[in-house]
C-alpha positions as CSV (number, residue, x, y, z in Angstrom):
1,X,107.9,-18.1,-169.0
2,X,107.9,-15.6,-171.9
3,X,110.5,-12.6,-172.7
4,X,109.0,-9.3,-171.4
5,X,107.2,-7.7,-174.6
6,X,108.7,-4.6,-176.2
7,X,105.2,-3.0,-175.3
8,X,105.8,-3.1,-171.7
9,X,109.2,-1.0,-172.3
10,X,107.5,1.2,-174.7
11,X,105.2,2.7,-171.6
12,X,105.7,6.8,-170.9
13,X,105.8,6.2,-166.8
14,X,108.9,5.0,-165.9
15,X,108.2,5.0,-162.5
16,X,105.5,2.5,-162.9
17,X,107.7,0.2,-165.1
18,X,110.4,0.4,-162.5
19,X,107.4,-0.9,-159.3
20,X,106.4,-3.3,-162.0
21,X,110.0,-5.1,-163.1
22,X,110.0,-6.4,-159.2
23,X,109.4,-10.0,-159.6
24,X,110.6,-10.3,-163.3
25,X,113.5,-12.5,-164.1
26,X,116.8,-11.0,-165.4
27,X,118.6,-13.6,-167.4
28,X,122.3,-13.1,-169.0
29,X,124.1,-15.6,-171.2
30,X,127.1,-15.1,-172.2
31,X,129.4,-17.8,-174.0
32,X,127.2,-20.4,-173.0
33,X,127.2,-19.5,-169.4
34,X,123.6,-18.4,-168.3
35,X,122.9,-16.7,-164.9
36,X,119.6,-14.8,-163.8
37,X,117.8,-13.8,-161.1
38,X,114.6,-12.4,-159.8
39,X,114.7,-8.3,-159.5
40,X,113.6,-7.5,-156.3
41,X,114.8,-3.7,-156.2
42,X,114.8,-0.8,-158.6
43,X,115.0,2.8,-159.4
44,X,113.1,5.2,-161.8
45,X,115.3,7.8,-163.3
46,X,112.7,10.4,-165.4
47,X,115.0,11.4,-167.9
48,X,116.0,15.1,-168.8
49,X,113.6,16.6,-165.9
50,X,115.2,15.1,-163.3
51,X,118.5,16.3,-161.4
52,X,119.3,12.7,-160.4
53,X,119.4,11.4,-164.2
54,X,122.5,10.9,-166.5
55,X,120.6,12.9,-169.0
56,X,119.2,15.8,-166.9
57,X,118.7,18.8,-169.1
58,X,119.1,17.2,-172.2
59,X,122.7,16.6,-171.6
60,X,123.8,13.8,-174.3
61,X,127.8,12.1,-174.4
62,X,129.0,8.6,-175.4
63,X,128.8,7.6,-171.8
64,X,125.0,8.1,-171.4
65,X,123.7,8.0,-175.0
66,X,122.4,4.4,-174.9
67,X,119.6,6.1,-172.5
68,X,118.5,7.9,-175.4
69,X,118.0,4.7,-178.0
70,X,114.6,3.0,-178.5
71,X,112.8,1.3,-175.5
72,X,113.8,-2.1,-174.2
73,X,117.8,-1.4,-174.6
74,X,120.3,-2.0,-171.7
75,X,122.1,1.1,-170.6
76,X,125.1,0.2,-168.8
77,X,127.4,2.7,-167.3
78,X,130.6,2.2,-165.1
79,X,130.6,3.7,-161.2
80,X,133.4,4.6,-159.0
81,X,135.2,3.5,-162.1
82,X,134.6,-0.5,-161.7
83,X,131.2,-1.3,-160.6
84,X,129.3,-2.0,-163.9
85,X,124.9,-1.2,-163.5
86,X,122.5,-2.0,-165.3
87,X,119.7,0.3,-166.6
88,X,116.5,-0.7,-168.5
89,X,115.8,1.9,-170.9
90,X,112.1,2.7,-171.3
91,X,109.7,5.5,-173.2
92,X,110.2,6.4,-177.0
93,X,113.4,6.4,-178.7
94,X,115.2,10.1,-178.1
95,X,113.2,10.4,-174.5
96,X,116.3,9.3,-171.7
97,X,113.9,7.4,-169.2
98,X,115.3,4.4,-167.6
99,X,115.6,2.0,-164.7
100,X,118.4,1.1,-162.7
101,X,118.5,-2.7,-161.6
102,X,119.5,-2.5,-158.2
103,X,119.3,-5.7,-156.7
104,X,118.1,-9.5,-157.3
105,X,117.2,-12.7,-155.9
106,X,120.0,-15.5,-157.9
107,X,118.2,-17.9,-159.2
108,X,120.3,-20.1,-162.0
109,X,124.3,-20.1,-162.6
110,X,124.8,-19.5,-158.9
111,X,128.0,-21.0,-159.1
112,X,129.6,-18.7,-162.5
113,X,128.1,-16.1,-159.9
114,X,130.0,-16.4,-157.3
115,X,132.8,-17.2,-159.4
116,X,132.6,-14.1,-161.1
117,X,132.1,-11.9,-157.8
118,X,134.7,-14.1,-155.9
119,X,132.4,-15.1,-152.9
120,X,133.0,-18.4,-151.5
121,X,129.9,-18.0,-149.5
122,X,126.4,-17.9,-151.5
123,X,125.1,-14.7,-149.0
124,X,123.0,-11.7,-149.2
125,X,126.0,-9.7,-151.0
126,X,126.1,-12.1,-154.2
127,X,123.9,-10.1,-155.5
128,X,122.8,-7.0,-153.6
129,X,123.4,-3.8,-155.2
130,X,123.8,-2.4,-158.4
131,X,127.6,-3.3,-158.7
132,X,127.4,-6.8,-157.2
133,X,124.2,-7.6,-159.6
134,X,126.4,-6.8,-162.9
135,X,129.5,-8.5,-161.6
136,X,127.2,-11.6,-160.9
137,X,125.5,-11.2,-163.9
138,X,128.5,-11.0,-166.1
139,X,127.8,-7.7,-167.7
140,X,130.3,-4.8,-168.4
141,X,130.4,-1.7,-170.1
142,X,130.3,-3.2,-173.7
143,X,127.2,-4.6,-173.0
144,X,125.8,-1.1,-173.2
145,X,123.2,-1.2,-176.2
146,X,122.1,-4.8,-176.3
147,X,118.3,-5.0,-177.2
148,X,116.4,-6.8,-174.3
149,X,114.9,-9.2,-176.7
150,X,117.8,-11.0,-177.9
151,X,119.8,-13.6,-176.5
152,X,122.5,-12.3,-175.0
153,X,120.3,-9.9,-171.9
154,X,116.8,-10.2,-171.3
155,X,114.0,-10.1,-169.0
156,X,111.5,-13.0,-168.7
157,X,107.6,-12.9,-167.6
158,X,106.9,-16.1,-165.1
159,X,103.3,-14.5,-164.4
160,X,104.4,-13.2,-160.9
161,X,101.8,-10.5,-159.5
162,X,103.6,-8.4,-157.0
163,X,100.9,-6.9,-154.3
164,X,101.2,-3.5,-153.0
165,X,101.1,-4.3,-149.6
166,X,104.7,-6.4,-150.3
167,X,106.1,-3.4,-152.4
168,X,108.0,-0.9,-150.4
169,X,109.0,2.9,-151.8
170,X,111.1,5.2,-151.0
171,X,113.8,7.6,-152.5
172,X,116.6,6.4,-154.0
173,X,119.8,5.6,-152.6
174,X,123.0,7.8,-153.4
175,X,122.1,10.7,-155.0
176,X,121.7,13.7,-152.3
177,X,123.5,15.7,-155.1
178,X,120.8,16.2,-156.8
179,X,118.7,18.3,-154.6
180,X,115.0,18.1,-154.5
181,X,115.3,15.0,-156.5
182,X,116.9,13.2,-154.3
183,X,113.9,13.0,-152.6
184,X,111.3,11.5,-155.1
185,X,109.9,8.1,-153.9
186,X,111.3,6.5,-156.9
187,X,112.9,3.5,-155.7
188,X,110.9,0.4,-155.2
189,X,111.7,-2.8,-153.3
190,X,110.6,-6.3,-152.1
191,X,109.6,-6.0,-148.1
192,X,112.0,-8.4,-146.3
193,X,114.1,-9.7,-148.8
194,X,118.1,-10.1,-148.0
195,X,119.1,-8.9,-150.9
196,X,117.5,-5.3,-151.2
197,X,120.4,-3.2,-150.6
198,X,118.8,-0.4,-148.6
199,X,116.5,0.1,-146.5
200,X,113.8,-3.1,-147.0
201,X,111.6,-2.9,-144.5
């Protein structure tokens, strides 16, 4: 397997990038201790045009302004205050475009997994949902920034063609706030696998 180039970050449609990281393999290793997983639900968030994004309108603080740095950065931001997720940041340096990793299939470190979530059962909710994927994953807040081509987060190629017909869409899941938005068929899942954390079907 190779790392994901910097060229398939680098792309202008985010929503495409976000249909095409299903089946890719998210890998962390931190301290010697390296987990991953196979992404198997995401969501597109376009930037400053849309009402669902951190960075809707241009707005710009320290809490989103990893989404503005150059393609192929993680974007980590903290929800409810505990629940660390993990974004892939895509498009040209300055343009906010990323991808929330919503959910994955463990694959390696199962075990620093479920130590890390405190699950004494291997389920479905090891890693289902955005929150449970960065706890499993071992990623926080500082995190925010790393370069997806280093050692310490990346995303690896094994060759994996996803077919449409196994690809399901719909919108995205938690953000009614943001009006019309909230209705964009932006998020993109495996059909039938456990650990898609809405709708998967």
């Amino acid at each position: 397997m190779k790392k994901v180039p910097l060229s398939f970050y680098q792309r202008k449609d985010v929503v495409k990038i976000a249909k095409e990281l299903l089946g890719k393999i998210v890998v962390t290793n931190f301290d010697g201790q390296v987990t991953s997983g196979r992404i198997v639900e995401t969501e597109a968030y376009v930037g400053i045009t849309d009402k669902a994004s951190h960075s809707f309108a241009g707005k710009r603080t320290s809490r989103n302004e990893h989404m503005y740095s150059a393609a192929g950065t993680a974007y980590i931001y903290i929800c409810y205050g505990m629940h660390q997720m993990l974004n892939v940041v895509t498009n040209d340096k300055e343009i906010p475009d990323a991808v929330l990793i919503r959910a994955i299939e463990p694959l390696e470190g199962i075990e620093i997994m479920s130590q890390r979530t405190g699950k004494k059962v291997n389920d479905k909710t090891l890693t289902r949902g955005p929150g449970n994927v960065g706890k499993a994953l071992g990623i926080f807040k500082h995190h925010s920034g790393l370069y997806l081509l280093d050692k310490e987060i990346y995303l690896l190629d094994n060759g994996e063609k996803i077919s449409d017909e196994n690809i399901g869409t719909s919108k995205r899941i938690g953000v009614e706030s943001a009006g019309a938005d909230a209705l964009l068929p932006y998020r993109f899942y495996m059909k039938g696998n456990k650990y898609v954390s809405g709708k998967n079907n």
